[in-house]
MMTF fields as JSON, N, C-alpha, C and O atoms, coordinates in Angstrom:
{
  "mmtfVersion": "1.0.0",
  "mmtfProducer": "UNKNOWN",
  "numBonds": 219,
  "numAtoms": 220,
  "numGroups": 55,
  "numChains": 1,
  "numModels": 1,
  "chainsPerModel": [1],
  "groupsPerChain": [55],
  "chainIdList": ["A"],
  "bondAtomList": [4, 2, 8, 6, 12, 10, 16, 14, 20, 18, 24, 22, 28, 26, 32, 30, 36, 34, 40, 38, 44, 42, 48, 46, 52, 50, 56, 54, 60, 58, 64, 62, 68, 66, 72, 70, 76, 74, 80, 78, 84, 82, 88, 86, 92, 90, 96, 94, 100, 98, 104, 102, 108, 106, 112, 110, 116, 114, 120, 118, 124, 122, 128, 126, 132, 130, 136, 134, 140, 138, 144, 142, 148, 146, 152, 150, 156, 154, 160, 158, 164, 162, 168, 166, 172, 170, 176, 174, 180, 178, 184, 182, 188, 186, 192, 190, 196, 194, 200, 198, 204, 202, 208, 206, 212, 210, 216, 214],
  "bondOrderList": [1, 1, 1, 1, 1, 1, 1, 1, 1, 1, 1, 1, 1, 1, 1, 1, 1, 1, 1, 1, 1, 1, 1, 1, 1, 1, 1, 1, 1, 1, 1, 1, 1, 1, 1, 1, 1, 1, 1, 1, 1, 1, 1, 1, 1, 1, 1, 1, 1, 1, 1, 1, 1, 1],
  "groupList": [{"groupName": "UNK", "atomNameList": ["N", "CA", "C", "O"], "elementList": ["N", "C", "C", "O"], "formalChargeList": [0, 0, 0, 0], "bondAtomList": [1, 0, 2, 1, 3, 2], "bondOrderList": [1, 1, 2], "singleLetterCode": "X", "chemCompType": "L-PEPTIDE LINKING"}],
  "groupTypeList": [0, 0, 0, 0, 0, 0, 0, 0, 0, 0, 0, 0, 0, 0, 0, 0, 0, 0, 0, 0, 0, 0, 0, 0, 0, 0, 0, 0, 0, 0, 0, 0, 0, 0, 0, 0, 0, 0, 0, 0, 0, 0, 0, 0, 0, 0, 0, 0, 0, 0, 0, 0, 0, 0, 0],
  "groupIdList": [1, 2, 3, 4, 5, 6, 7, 8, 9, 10, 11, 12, 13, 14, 15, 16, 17, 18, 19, 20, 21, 22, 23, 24, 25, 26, 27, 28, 29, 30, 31, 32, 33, 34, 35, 36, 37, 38, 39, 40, 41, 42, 43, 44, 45, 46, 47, 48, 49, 50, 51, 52, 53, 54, 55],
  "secStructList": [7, 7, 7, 1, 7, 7, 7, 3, 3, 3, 6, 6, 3, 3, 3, 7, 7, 1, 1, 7, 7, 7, 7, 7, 1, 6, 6, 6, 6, 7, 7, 7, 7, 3, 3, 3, 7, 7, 7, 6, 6, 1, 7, 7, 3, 3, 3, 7, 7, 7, 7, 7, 7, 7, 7],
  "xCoordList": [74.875, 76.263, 76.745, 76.089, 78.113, 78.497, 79.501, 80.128, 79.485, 80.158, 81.565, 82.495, 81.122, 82.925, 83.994, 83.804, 85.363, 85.875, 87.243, 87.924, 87.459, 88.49, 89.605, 89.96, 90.533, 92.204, 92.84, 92.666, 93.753, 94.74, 96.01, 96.594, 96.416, 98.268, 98.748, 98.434, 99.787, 100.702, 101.945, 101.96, 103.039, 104.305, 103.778, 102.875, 104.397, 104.758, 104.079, 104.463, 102.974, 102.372, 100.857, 100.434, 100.083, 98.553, 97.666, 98.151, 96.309, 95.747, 94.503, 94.463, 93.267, 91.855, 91.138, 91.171, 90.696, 89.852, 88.108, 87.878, 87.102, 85.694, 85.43, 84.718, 86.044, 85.56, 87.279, 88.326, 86.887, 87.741, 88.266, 87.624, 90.019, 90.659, 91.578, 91.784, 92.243, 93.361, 94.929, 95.249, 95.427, 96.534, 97.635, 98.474, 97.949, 99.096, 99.644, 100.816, 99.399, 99.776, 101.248, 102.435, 100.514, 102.037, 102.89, 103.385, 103.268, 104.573, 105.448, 106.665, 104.974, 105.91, 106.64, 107.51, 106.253, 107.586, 108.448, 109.294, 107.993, 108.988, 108.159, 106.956, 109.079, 108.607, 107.756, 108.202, 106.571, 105.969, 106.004, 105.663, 106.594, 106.744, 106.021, 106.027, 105.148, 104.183, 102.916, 103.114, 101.558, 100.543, 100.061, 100.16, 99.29, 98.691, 97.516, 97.104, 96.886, 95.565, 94.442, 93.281, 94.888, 93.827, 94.281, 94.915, 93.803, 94.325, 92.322, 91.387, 92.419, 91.531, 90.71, 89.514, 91.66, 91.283, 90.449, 89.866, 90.694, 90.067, 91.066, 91.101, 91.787, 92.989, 94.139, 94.469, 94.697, 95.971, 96.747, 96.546, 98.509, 99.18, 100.456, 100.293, 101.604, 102.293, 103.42, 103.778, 104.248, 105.855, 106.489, 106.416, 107.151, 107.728, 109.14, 109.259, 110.073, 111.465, 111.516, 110.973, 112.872, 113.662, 114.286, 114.381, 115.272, 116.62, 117.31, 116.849, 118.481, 119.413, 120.443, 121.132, 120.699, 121.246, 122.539, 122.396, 124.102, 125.07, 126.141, 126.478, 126.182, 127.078, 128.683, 129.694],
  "yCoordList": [108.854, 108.464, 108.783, 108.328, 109.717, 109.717, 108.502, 107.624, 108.652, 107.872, 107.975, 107.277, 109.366, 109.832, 108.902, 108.354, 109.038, 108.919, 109.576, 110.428, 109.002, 109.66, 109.482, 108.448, 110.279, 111.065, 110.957, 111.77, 109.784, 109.292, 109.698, 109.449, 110.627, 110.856, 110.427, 110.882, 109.255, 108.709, 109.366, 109.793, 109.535, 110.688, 111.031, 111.854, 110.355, 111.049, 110.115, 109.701, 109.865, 108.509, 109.067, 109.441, 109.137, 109.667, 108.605, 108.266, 108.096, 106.89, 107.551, 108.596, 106.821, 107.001, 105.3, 104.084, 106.112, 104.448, 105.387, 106.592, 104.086, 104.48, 105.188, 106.185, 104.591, 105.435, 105.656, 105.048, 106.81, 107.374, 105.701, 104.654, 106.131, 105.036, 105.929, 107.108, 105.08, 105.91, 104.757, 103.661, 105.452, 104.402, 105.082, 105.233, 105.456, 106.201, 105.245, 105.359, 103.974, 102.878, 102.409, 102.128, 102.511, 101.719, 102.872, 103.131, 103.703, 104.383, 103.633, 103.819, 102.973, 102.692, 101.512, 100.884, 101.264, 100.471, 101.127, 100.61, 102.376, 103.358, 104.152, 104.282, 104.935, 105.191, 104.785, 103.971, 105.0, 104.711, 105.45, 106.615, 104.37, 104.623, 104.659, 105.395, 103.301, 103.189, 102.306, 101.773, 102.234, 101.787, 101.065, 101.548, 99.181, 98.882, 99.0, 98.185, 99.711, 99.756, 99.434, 99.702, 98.674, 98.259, 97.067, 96.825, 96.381, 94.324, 93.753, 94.037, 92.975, 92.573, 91.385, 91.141, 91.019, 90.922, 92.075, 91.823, 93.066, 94.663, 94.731, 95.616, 93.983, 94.215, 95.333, 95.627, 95.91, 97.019, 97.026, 96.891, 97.282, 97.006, 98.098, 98.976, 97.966, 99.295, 98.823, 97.701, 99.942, 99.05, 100.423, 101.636, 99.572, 100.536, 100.7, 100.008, 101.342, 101.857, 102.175, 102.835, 100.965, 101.028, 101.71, 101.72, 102.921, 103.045, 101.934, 101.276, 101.926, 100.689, 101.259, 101.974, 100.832, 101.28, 100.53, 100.011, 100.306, 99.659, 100.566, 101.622, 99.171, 99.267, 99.28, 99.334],
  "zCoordList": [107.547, 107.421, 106.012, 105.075, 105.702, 104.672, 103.821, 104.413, 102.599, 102.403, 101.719, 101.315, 101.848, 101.25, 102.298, 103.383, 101.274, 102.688, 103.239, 102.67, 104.416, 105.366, 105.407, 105.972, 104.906, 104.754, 105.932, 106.84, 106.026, 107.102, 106.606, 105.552, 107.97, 107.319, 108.374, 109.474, 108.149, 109.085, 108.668, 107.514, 109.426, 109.356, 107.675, 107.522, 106.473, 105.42, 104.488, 103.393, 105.161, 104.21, 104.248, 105.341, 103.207, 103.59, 102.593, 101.514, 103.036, 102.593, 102.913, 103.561, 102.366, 102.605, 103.167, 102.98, 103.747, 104.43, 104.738, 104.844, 104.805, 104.708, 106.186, 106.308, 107.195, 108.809, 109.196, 108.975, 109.848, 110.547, 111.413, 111.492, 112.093, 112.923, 113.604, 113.318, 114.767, 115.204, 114.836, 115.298, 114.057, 113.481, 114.077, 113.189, 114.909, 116.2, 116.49, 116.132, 117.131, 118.003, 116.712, 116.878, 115.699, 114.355, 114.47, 113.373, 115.424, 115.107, 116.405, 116.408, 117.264, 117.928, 117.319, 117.921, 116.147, 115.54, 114.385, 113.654, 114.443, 113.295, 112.612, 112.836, 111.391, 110.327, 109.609, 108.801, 109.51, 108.09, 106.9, 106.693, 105.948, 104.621, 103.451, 102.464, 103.932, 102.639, 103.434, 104.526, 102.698, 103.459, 101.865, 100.737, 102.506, 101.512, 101.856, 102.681, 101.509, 101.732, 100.868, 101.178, 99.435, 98.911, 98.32, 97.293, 99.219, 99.55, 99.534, 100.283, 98.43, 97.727, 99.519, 99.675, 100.319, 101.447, 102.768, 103.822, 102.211, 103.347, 104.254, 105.109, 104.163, 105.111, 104.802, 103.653, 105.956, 105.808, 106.54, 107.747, 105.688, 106.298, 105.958, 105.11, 106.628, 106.732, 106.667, 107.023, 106.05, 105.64, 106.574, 106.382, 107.685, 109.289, 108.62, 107.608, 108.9, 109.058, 110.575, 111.461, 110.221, 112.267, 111.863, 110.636, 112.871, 112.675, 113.552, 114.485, 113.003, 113.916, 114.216, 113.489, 115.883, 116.222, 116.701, 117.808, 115.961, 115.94, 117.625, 118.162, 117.674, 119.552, 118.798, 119.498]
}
């Protein structure tokens, strides 16, 4: 097992995490803009853009 690690590009946002993931499922709430990915918890999280759409 290596330990380099693995280059995630979500639309216009690109991050490294230790194993490969499939992070596809977070576009069905938009845009991603920005990713925290180094949260002293191991946790990650993603800042979405809706468009809105005014009636």
């Amino acid at each position: 097992m290596s330990n380099d690690p693995v280059t995630i590009t979500l639309d216009d946002v690109t991050f490294q995490l230790q194993e490969e993931h499939d992070f596809e499922w977070v576009k069905q709430w938009g845009k991603v803009f920005i990713v925290f990915d180094q949260q002293d918890s191991g946790n990650i999280s993603f800042g979405v853009e809706q468009a809105i759409k005014l009636k």
